[in-house]
N, C-alpha and C positions, 0 to 999 in steps of 0.2 A: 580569456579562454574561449578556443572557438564554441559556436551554438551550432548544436545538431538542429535539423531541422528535417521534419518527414509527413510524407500525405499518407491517410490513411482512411479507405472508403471502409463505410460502414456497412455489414452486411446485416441481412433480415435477423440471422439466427443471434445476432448479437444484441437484440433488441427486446424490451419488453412488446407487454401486447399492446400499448396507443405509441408505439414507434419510436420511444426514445433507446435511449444505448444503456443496456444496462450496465449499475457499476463496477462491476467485477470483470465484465469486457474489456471498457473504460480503463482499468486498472493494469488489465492485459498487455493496454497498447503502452501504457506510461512505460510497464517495466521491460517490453520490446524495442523502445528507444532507445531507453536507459543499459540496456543490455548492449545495443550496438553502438550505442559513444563511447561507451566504460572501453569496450574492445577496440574501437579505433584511435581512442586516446592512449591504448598501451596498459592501463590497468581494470582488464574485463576478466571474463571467465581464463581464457586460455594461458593467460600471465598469471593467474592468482592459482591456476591448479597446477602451478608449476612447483610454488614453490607452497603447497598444502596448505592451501586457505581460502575462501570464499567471501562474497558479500551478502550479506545479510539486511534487508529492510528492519528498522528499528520504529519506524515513526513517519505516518506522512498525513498533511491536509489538503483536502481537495476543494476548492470553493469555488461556485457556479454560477455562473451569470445566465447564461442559457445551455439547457442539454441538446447535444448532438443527438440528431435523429438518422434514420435510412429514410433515404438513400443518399448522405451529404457524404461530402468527401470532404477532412476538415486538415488540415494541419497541427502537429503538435513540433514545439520549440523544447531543448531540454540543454542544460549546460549544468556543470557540476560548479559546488559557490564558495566551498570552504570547507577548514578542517580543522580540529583538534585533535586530542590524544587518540579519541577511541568512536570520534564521530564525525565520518564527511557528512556535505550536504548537497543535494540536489535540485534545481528549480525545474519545474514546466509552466508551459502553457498553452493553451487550445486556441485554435484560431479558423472563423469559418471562411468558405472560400472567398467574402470581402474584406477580411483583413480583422473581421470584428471577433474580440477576446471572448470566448465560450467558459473556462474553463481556465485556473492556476492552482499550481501547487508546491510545497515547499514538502522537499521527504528528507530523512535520515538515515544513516544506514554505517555499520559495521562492517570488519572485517574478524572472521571467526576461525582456527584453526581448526582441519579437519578431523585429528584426532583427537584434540582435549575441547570442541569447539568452546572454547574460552578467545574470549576477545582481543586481535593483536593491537600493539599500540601505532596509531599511525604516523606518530614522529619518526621510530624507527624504519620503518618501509619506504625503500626509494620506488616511490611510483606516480612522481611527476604529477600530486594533485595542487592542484591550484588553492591559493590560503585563501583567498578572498573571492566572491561574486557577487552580485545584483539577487537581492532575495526578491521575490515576487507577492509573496504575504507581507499584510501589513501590522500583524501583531507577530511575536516572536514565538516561534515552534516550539512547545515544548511537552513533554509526555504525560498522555494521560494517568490518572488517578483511579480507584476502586471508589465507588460508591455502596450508600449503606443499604440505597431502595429497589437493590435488584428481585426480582423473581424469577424461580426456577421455571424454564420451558421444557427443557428434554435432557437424557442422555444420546451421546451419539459414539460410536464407533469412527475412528477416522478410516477412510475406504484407500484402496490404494491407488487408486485412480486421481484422489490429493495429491502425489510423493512427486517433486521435481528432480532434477539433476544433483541437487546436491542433498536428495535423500532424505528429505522433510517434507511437512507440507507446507505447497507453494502459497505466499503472501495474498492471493489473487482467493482462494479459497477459503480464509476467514472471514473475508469479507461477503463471500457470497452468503455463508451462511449465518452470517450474524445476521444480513437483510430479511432473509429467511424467516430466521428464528423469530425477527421482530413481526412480520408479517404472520407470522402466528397465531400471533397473540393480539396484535392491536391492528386498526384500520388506519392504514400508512397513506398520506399524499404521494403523488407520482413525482412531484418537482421538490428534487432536493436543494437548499443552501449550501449546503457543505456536511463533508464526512471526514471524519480523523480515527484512522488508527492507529494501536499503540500495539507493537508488537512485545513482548516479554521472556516467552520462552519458545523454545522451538518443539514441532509436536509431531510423530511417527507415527509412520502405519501402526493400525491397531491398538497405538490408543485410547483411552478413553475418557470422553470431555464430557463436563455439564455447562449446559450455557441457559444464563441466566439475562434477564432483560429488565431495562427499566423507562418509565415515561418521566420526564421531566417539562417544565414550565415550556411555554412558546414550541409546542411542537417538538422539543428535541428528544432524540431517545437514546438508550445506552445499550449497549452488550457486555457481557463480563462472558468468557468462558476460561474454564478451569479444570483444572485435573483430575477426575474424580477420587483415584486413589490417593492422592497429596492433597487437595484443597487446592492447590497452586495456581495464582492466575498466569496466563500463557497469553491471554489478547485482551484487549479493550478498546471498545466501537464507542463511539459520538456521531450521531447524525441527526442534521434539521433542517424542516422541510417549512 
């Protein structure tokens, strides 16, 4: 399967304040790649609203070697690696202008109908994915869990300034605020290890979420948020620094 490959200069406004990229930027550029190989390989946006269905991110890990800062200009690599019934898979990776790896990640991702959004099966769809690829993690991807040690942070309103193209809010936006949220509450390192989210449900304008956080051993920490009217979990963050 060919590998996308694209440069992309880091600007100020994408940055914390000691100059590194923040992660929801970061996230930005993955699903910017990810967007335009799905469409040059034939099954992106433009082919899947053809025939009333989308992708959906279910699942991805990020893990750091070094964070890209401004003003580098860094490379990301992305190729899709495989597929079962109801889950392709995607790889990246980051690479700075000497060729040295920043930055891997292995994500998951769904295909959802527009009107039932219920999951299509991707044995039945001819859309030319590749069964097999090169995963870039070295432990196997699999979806986060609900923990018992969260605490309550806030309620929130989802804004509409969340809501993407396909009418939810964008993957790019839980993560901001679950960083958020954790910064809240606890006094967070600027160098992260690695971040895993688990996406669950999908979540609309005007919603309304409570998000809950938790500290665990060696620096790592969690997010849960949830639906306040259902209880229902909708995301799950892991991050460690």
């Amino acid at each position: 399967m060919e590998i996308k490959e694209k440069q992309f200069s880091i600007k100020p406004h994408h940055c914390q304040i000691d100059g590194n990229i923040k992660i929801f930027s970061l996230m930005q550029y993955l699903q910017e790649i990810a967007t335009i190989h799905a469409e040059e390989l034939g099954f992106g946006f433009s082919k899947l609203n053809e025939i009333g269905v989308y992708w959906v991110l279910t699942n991805i890990r990020i893990e750091f070697d070094r964070f890209p800062k401004w003003p580098e200009v860094i490379t990301i690599k992305t190729w899709p690696s495989g597929y079962s019934r109801l889950v392709a898979t995607r790889e990246f990776v980051g690479l700075d202008k000497s060729g040295r790896e920043l930055f891997r990640a292995g994500s998951q991702w769904m295909i959802l109908a527009k009107n039932r959004t219920r999951p299509k099966d991707l044995l039945r769809l001819d859309l030319g994915l590749p069964q097999t690829g090169r995963k870039v993690l070295q432990v196997e991807l699999k979806r986060l869990e609900p923990k018992n040690e969260y605490s309550q942070t806030e309620r929130m309103r989802v804004p509409h300034s969340s809501i993407d193209m396909n009418g939810h809010v964008n993957n790019t936006e839980y993560m901001r605020w679950g960083i958020d949220g954790l910064r809240s509450k606890f006094k967070l390192r600027s160098i992260v290890r690695f971040i895993h989210s688990t996406y669950l449900s999908e979540v609309f304008e005007a919603n309304e979420l409570d998000m809950l956080v938790s500290c665990g051993e060696n620096e790592d920490f969690g997010v849960q948020l949830k639906k306040s009217d259902t209880g229902s979990s909708v995301y799950l963050m892991e991050i460690g620094f």
